[in-house]
ZAMARGU-4260 file (C-alpha; in steps of 0.2 Angstrom, whole numbers, plus 5000, padded with zeros to 4 digits):
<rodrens>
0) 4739/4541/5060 | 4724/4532/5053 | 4723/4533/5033 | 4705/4541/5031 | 4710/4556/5039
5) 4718/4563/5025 | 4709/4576/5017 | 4694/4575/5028 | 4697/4595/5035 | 4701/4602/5017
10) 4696/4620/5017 | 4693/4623/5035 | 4703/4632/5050 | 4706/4626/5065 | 4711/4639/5079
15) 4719/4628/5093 | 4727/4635/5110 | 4740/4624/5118 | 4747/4619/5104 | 4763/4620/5106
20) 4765/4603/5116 | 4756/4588/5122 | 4739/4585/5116 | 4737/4601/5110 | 4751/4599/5097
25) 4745/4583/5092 | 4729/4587/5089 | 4735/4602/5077 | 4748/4591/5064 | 4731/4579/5064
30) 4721/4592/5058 | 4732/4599/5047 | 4737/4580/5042 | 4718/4579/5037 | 4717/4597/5027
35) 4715/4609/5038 | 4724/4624/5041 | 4730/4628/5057 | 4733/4643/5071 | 4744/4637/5083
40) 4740/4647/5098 | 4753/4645/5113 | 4762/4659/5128 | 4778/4651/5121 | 4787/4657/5107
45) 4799/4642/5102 | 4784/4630/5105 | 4772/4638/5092 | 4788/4640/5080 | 4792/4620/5081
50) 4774/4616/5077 | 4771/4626/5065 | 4787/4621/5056 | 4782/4603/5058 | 4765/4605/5050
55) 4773/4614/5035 | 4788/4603/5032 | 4774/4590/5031 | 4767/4597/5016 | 4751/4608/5028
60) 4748/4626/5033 | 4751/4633/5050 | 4754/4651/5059 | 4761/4654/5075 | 4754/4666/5085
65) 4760/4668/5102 | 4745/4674/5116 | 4741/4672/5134 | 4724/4665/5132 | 4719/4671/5151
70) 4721/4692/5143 | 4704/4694/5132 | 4716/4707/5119 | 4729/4695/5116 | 4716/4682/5112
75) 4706/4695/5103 | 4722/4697/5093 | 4726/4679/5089 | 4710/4676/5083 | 4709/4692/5070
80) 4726/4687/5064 | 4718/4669/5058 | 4704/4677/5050 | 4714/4690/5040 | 4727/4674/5035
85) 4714/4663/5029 | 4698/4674/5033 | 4686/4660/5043 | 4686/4648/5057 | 4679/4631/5056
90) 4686/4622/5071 | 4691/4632/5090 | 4701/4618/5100 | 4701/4624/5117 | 4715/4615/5123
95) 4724/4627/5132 | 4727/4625/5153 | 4739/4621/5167 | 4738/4610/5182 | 4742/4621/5196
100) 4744/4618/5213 | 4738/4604/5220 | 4737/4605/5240 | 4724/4604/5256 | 4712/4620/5254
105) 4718/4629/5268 | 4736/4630/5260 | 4729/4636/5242 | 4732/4653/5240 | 4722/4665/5233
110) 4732/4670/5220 | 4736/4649/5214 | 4716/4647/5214 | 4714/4664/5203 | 4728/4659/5191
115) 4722/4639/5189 | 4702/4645/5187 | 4708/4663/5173 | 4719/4652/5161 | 4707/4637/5163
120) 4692/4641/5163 | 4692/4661/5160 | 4703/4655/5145 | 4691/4644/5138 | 4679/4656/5139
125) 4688/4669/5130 | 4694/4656/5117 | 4675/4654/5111 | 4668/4672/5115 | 4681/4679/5102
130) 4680/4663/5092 | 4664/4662/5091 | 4657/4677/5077 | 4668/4670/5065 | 4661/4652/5068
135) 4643/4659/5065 | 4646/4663/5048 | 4647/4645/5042 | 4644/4634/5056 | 4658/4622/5063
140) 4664/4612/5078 | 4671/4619/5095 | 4680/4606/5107 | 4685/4611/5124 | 4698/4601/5134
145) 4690/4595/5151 | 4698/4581/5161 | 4691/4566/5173 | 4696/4576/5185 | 4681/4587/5191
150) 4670/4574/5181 | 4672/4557/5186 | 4686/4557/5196 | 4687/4564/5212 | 4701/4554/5223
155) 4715/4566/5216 | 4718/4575/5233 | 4723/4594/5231 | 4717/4596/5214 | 4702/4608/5219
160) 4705/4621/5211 | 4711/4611/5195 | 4694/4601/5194 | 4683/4614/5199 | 4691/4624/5182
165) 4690/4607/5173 | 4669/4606/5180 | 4667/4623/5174 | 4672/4619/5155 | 4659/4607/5154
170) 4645/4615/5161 | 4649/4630/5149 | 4650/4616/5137 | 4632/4611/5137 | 4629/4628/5141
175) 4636/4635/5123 | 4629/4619/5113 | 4612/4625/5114 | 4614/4642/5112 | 4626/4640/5098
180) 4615/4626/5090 | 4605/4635/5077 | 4621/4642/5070 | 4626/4625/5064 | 4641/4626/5077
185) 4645/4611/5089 | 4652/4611/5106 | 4660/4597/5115 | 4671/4591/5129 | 4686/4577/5129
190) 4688/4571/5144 | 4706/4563/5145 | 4712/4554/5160 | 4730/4549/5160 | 4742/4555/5147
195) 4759/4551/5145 | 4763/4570/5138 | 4752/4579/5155 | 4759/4567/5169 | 4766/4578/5182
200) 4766/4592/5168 | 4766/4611/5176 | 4760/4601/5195 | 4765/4608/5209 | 4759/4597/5224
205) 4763/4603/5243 | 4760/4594/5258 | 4748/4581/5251 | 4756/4565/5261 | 4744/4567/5274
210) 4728/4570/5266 | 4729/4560/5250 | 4718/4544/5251 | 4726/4531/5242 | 4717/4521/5226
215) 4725/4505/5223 | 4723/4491/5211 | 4732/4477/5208 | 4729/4475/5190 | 4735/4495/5189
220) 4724/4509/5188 | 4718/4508/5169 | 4705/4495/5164 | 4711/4494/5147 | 4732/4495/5148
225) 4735/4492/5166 | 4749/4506/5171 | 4752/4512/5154 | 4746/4529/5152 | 4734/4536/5135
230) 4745/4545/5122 | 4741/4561/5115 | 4738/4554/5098 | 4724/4544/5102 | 4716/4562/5111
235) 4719/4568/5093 | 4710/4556/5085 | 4695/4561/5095 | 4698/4577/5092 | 4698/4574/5073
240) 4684/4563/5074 | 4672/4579/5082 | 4680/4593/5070 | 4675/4583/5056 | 4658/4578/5048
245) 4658/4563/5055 | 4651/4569/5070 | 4638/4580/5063 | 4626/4576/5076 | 4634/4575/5092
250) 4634/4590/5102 | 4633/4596/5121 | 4641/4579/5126 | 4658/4577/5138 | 4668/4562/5130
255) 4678/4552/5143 | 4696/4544/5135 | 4705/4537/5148 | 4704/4517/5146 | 4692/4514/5161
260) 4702/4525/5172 | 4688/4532/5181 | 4676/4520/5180 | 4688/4514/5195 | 4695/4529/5204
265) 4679/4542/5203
</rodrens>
């Protein structure tokens, strides 16, 4: 953790979905490592409970709250229990999503496409529309978790669905940041290209062998690190660096971090 993040967030509340894993869980013991207090929103019960523990045992304040950020009342819910614990909201990480099913079209079914397109993108929408009041009050930041994928990267065969949710977040993103703008509330997208914690997480591929078109490099397929994936701590740092002042004039802006990855493979 980099030392001048302590104390940076003091006062504010972050409401973060996905939480309870990956960059999502990251991003909340940075926050909190940095002052903030923290909802940690996740579908899984044991997940928010670990988190939560691990941000108090290190001396920060958490809640868990279990939702299922695709249903507009359990959202609805999640975000009125942090405002009645701590009574604002400061900082919205939208970080909650799946992966899906990645296959040709003609072999996604309509139900894959409408669960991939209500948790990602329906979900991110819900996340800010019932944030969003609270936010209003005092200004703040609201970061959405995109991808390269549906961005800058479009060799990853199957993932329509996926990147067409992932597209959708930041055109809503630009979208919000004007009309949000003369609240004093900031919306931006993190674009991450390969994680260690998301590799192969929650994919289902089918029957790609035939349709994928291969992208080879022979230094590996990140600029900056070869074949070693991004962590989700460095997605954290980002994510700190836009809750926090120091970024008090960037808004409506998709942020790529994936070590040149798709400066190759888009």
């Amino acid at each position: 953790m980099i030392p001048f993040m302590k104390g940076t967030l003091t006062d504010r509340v972050a409401f973060i979905t996905g939480a309870g894993s990956g960059i999502g869980k990251a991003s909340a013991k940075a926050l909190a490592y940095a002052g903030a207090s923290i909802a940690v929103v996740s579908r899984t019960h044991e997940e928010v409970e670990i988190t939560s523990m691990e941000i108090r045992s290190g001396g920060g304040n958490a809640i868990p709250i279990v939702a299922d950020i695709s249903s507009s009342a359990e959202l609805l819910e999640a975000v009125e229990q942090t405002v009645v614990q701590w009574g604002r909201i400061d900082i919205v990480l939208a970080n909650g999503g799946i992966n899906g099913v990645w296959a040709p079209i003609e072999e996604i079914d309509e139900a894959e496409w409408e669960k991939t397109l209500a948790i990602n993108l329906k979900g991110t929408f819900l996340t800010i529309k019932h944030a969003a009041p609270y936010l209003k009050r005092q200004g703040g930041s609201i970061i959405v978790t995109a991808s390269v994928n549906g961005n800058r990267i479009f060799s990853n065969t199957g993932a329509t669905a996926y990147s067409c949710s992932k597209a959708g977040q930041v055109a809503m993103t630009k979208m919000l940041a004007v009309e949000l703008a003369k609240y004093r509330i900031r919306v931006n997208a993190i674009c991450p290209g390969a994680i260690s914690t998301l590799i192969d997480n929650n994919t289902e591929h089918r029957n790609l062998e035939t349709e994928s078109i291969p992208v080879e490099y022979p230094e590996g397929p990140i600029p900056l690190t070869g074949n070693t994936p991004g962590s989700a701590g460095q997605v954290a740092e980002l994510v700190w660096f836009l809750a926090s002042d120091a970024s008090n004039h960037i808004t409506g802006t998709e942020i790529y971090i994936d070590g040149g990855q798709s400066l190759l493979q888009g």
